[in-house]
C-alpha positions in Angstrom: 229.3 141.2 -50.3 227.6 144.0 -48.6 227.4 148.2 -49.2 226.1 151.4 -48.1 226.6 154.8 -49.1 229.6 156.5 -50.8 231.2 159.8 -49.2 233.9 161.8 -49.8 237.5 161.1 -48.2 239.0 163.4 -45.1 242.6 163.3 -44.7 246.3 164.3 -44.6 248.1 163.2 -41.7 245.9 164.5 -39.3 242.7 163.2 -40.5 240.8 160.3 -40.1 240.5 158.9 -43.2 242.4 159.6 -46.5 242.6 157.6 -49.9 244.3 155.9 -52.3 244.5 154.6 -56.0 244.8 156.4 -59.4 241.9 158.0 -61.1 239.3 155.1 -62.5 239.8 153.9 -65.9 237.2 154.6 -68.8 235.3 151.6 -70.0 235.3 149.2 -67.4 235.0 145.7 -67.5 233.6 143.3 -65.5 235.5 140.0 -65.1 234.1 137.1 -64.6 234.4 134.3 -62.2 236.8 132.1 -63.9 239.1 135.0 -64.8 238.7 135.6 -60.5 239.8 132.1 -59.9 242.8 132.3 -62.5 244.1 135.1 -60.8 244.0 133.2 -57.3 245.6 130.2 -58.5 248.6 133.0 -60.8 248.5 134.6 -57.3 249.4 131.6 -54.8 252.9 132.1 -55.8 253.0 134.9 -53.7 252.0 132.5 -50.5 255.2 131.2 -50.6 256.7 135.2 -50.8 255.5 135.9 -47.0 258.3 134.3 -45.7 260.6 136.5 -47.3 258.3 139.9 -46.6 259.8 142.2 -44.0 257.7 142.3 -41.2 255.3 146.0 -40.4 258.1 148.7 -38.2 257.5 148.9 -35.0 255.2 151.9 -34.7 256.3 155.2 -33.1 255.3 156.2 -29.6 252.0 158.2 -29.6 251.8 157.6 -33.6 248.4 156.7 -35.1 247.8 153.4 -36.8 246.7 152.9 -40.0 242.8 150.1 -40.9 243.1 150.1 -44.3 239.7 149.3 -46.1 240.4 148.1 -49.1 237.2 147.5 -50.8 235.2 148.7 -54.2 235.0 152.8 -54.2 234.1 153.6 -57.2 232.9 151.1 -60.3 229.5 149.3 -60.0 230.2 148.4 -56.6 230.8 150.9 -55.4 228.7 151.5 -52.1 230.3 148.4 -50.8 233.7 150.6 -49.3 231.8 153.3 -47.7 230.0 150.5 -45.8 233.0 149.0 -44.1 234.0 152.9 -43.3 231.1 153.3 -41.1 232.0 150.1 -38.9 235.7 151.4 -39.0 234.9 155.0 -37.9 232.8 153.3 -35.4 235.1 151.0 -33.8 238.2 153.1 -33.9 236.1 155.7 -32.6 234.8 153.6 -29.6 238.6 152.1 -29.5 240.3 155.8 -29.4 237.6 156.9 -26.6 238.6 154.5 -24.9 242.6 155.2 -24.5 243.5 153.4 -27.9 245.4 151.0 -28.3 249.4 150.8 -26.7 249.2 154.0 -26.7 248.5 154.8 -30.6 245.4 156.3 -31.7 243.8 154.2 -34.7 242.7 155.5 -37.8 240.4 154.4 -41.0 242.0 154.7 -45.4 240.1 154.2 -48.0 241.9 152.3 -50.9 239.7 152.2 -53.5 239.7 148.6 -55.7 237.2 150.0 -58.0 235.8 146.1 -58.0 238.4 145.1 -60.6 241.2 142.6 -60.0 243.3 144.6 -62.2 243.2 148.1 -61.0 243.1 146.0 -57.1 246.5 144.9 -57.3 248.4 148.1 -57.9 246.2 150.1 -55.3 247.2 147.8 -52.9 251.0 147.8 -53.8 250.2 151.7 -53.9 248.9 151.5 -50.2 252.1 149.8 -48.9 254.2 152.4 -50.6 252.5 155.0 -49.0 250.9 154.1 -46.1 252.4 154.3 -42.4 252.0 152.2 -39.1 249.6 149.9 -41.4 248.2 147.3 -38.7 245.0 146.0 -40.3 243.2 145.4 -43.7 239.6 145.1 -43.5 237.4 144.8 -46.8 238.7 142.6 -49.6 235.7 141.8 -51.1 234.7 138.8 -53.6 235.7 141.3 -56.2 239.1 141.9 -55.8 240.3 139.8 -52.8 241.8 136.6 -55.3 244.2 139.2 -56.3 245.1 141.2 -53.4 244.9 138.3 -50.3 248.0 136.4 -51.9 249.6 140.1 -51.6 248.4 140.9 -48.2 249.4 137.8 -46.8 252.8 138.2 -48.2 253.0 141.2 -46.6 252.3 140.0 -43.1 249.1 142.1 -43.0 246.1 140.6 -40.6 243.1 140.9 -42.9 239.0 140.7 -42.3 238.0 140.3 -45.5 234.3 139.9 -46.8 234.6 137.6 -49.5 232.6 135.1 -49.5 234.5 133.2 -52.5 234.8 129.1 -52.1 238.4 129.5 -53.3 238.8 130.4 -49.7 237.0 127.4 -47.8 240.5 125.5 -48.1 243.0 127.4 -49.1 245.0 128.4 -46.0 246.8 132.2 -45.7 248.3 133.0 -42.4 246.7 136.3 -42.1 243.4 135.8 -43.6 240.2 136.0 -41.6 236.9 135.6 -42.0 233.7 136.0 -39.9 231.0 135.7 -42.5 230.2 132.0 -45.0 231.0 131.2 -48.0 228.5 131.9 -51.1 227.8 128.5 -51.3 226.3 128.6 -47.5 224.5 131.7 -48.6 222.9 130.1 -51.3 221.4 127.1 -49.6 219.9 129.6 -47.4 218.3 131.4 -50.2 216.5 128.1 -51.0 215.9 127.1 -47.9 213.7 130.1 -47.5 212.2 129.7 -50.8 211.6 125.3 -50.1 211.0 125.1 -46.2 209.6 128.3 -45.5 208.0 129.2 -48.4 207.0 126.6 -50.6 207.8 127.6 -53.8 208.0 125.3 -56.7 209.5 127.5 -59.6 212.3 129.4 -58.9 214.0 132.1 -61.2 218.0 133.4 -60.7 218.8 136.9 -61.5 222.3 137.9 -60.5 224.9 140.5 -61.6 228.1 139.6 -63.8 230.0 140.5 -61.0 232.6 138.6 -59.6 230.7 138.4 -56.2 227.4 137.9 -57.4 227.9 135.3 -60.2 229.5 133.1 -57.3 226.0 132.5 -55.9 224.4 131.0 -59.1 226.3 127.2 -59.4 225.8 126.4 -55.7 222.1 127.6 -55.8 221.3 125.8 -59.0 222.8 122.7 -57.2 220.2 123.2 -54.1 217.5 123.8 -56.2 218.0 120.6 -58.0 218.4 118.7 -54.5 215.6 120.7 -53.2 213.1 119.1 -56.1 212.6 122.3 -57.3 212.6 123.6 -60.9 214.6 126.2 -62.5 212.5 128.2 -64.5 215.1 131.1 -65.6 218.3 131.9 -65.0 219.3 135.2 -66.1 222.2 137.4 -65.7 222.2 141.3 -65.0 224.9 143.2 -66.8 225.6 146.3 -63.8 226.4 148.5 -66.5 223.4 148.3 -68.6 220.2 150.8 -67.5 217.7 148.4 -68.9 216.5 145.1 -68.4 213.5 144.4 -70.6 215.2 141.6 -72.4 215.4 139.5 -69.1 212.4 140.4 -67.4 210.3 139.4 -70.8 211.9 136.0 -70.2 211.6 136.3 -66.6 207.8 136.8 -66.9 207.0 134.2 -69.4 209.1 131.4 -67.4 205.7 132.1 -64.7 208.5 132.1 -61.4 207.0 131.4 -57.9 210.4 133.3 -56.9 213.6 135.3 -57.9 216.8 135.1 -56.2 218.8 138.1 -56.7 221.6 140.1 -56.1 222.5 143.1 -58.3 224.3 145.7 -56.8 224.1 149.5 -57.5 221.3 150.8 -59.7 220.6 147.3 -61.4 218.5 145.9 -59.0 215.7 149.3 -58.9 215.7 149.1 -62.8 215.6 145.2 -63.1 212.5 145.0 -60.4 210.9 148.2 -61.9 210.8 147.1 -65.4 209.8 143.5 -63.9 207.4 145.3 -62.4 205.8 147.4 -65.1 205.9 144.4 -67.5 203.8 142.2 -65.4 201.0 143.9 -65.2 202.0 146.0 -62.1 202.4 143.0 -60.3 205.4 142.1 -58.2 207.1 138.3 -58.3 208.6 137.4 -54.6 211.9 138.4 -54.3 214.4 136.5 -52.0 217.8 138.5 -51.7 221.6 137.7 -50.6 222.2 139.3 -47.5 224.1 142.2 -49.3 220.4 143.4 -49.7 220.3 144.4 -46.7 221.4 148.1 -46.9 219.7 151.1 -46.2 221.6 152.0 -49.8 219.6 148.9 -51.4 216.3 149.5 -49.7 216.4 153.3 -50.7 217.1 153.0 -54.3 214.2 149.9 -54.4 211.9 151.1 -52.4 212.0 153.9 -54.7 211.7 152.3 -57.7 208.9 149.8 -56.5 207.2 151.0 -53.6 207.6 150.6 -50.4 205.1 149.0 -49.5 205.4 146.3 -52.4 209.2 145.7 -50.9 207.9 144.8 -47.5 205.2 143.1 -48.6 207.0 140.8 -51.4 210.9 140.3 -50.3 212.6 138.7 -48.0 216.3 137.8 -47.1 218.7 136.1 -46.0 221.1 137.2 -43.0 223.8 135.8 -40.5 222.0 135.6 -36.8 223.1 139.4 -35.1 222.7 140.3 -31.7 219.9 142.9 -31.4 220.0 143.0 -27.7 222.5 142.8 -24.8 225.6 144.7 -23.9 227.6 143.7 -27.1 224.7 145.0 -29.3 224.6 148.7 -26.4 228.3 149.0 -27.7 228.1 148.1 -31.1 224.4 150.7 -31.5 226.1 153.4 -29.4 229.4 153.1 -31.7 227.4 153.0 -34.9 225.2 155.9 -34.7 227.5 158.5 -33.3 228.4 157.9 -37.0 225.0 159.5 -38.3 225.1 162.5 -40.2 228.7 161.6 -41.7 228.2 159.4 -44.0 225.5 161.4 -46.6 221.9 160.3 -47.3 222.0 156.9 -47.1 218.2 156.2 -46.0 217.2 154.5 -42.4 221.0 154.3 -40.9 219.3 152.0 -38.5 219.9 149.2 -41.5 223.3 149.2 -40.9 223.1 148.0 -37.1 222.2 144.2 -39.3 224.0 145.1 -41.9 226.8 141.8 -42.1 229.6 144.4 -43.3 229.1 146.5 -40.6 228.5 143.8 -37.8 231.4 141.5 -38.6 234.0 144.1 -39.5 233.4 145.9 -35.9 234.1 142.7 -34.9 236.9 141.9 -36.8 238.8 145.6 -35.3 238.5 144.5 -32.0 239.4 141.4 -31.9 242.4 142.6 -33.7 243.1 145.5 -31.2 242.5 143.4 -28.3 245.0 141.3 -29.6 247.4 143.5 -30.2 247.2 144.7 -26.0 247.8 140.7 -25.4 250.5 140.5 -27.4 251.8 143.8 -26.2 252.8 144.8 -29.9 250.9 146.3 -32.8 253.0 143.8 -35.4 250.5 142.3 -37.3 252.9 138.6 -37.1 253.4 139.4 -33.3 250.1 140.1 -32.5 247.7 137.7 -35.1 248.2 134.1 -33.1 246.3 136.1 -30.2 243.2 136.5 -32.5 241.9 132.6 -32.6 242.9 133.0 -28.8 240.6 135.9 -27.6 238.0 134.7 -30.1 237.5 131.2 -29.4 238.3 131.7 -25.8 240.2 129.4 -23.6 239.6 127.5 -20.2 238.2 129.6 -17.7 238.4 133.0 -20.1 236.0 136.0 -19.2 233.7 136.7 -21.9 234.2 140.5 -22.4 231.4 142.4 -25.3 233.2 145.4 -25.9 237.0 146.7 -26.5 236.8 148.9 -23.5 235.7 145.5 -21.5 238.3 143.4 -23.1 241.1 146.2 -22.3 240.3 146.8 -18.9 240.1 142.4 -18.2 243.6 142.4 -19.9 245.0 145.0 -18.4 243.8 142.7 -15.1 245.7 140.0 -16.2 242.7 137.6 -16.9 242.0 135.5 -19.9 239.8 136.9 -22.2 237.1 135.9 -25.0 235.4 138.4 -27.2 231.9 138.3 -28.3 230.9 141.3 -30.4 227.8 141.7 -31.7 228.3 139.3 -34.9 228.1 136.5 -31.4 230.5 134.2 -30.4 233.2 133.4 -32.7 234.7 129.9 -33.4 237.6 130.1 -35.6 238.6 126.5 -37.7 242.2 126.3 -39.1 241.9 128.4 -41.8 241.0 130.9 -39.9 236.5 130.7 -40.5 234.3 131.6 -38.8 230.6 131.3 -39.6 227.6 131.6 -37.6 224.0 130.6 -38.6 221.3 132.1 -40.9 218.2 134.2 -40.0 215.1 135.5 -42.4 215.0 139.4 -42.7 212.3 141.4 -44.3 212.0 145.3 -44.5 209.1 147.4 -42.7 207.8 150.2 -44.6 210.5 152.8 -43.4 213.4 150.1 -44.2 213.5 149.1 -40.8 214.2 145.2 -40.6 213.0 142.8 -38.7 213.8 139.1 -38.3 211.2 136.3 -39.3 212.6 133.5 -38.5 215.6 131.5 -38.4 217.2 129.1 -40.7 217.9 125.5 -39.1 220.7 124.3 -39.1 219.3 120.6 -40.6 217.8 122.2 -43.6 221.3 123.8 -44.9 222.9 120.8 -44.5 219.7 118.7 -46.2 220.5 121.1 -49.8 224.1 121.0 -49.4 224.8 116.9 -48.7 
């Protein structure tokens, strides 16, 4: 799961962004893991209701069409939506600059999940009730996706979804896609940095009770034990709470060479500060999921322990981005004409590595180049052309932007995308995962790569 900076919604018809989903309930809860899986397996019924779902109208000549982000607005999570926004205003930007698409002009709603299952599902029912010319979903995070992909896919709706969830490694939807790993991936990377690169013996877990981040915890205590290493602590963060003394006490005595962590919103700056302050002012190594990397998560740490202590003590993990070459020109030129509208969310150059903002850029045009191939914005018309343009066939051009890609088509040639997530390589159900690479933070929040993860070593903690 990844996140940025929240920001207020524009819209009406003629704006580019509007939002949806009743005002957020008092008191809430944070379900865990198990009640997520229940509500996939309660949900899969609806698998079987796509074939009876109406297909998307046929869009109107000139009319605008509708990426729905459907992602955590509010809640504990929620910086994760306004993330995805950025890459959306970015590509559909880039994508209207550049004549649109059939056309139609594209443009990004917010529909707020609150990173609940239960307040999810009727915001997304709420969105197809309300919502016109709706082509795309991109968001559906680990938080609400078990309870809104059985709906999605019911309703024909091509979806980019950031989950990360293992109930998705084998489960096959029709319109489910993914370009970033499972969890379980994640974690072995965590501890591959902490055993190959780092050599650490005693290794601490500090997560959130979040559905996202609790996922991470059963596959890394599984690499840790294959890794010979020892699990010293394992404690979990409660998002809601505003203190953690209790667990860095026991974090402290258990005498960690490293923490893995991922505690999203303002759990993470008052966990490490209070680790901090009870440890004599001393800061224990911190390896992070790749949802640390964030200018909003930099900021609010960096803050609370210096920045110079978070460059000097933290690393992450991160999938392998391009950082140079004409897919990462249009991707960077895309991005930061989006500076300045999106608040004070520290170094915006975070988000040009930021996984949420990589992979859902990509995720837009593949889908809008698909959607000139298949000469039709229908999500079922169009989504077999997807797999096509990203895995490329026999004699395709590789094409690293959507202006690229439309003016090849519009050629007649072949086509394969390659965005600046890299080349994709989509497996039946519809994954697609690249490899890892080491980030760390400069003193500005600027990141830089160390290293990258090989390829052996995952599999070494995972067999």
């Amino acid at each position: 799961m990844f996140h940025g900076n929240a920001r207020g919604s524009t819209g009406g018809p003629g704006g580019r962004r509007a939002s949806t989903g009743a005002a957020r309930r008092p008191g809430r809860r944070t379900v865990p893991l198990a009640a997520a899986s229940a509500v996939l397996a309660v949900s899969m019924v609806a698998i079987g209701a796509a074939s009876s779902a109406s297909p998307a109208p046929k869009a109107g000549s000139g009319s605008t069409l509708t990426v729905a982000d459907v992602a955590p607005f509010t809640g504990t999570d929620a910086a994760l939506g306004p993330t995805y926004l950025v890459s959306c205003d970015a590509a559909t930007s880039a994508i209207n600059s550049a004549g649109g698409v059939l056309g139609h002009q594209l443009g990004c709603k917010e529909v707020d999940t609150r990173g609940d299952p239960a307040d999810a599902v009727p915001a997304v029912r709420q969105m197809y009730a309300s919502t016109s010319n709706l082509v795309l979903v991109i968001g559906c995070t680990s938080d609400e996706a078990a309870s809104v992909v059985p709906i999605i896919n019911a309703e024909k709706t091509v979806a980019f979804c950031m989950t990360g969830q293992s109930e998705f490694d084998h489960t096959h939807f029709t319109y489910f896609y993914r370009l970033v790993p499972p969890d379980l991936e994640e974690s072995y990377a965590m501890i591959a940095i902490a055993h190959y690169m780092k050599h650490y013996k005693r290794v601490a877990l500090a997560f959130g009770n979040d559905i996202g981040s609790q996922t991470f915890v059963g596959p890394a205590i599984s690499a840790i034990k294959k890794a010979g290493e020892q699990l010293v602590a394992n404690e979990t963060l409660d998002l809601s709470a505003t203190t953690f003394r209790t667990e860095a006490e026991k974090i402290i005595a258990a005498k960690p060479d490293v923490i893995l962590t991922e505690a999203l919103g303002p759990a993470e700056a008052a966990f490490l500060s209070e680790l901090k302050q009870l440890n004599g002012n001393k800061v224990i190594p911190v390896i992070g999921t790749s949802a640390t990397i964030s200018p909003d998560w930099y900021k609010s740490v960096a803050a609370a322990v210096g920045a110079s202590t978070l460059s000097s003590n933290f690393l992450a993990d991160n999938l392998v981005v391009e950082t140079n070459g004409p897919a990462y020109a249009a991707f960077s030129k895309a991005l930061l004409a989006e500076k300045g509208k999106v608040g004070n969310s520290g170094n915006f150059s975070t988000y040009l590595t930021a996984p949420g903002a990589v992979h859902l850029y990509d995720g837009i045009n593949l889908a809008a180049l698909a959607m000139i191939e298949a000469k039709s914005t229908t999500p079922s018309v169009y989504r077999p052309f997807i797999q096509k343009i990203g895995n490329g066939v026999a004699g395709a051009t590789v094409v690293y932007s959507f202006v690229q890609g439309a003016a090849a088509l519009k050629a007649g040639k072949q086509i394969r995308y390659e965005g600046p997530g890299g080349p994709t390589n989509f497996d039946s159900y519809h994954d697609s995962t690249g490899i890892f690479q080491v980030d760390k933070y400069g003193t500005s929040g600027q990141v830089s790569v160390v290293a990258n993860i090989p390829t052996a070593e995952l599999r070494a903690l995972s067999s």
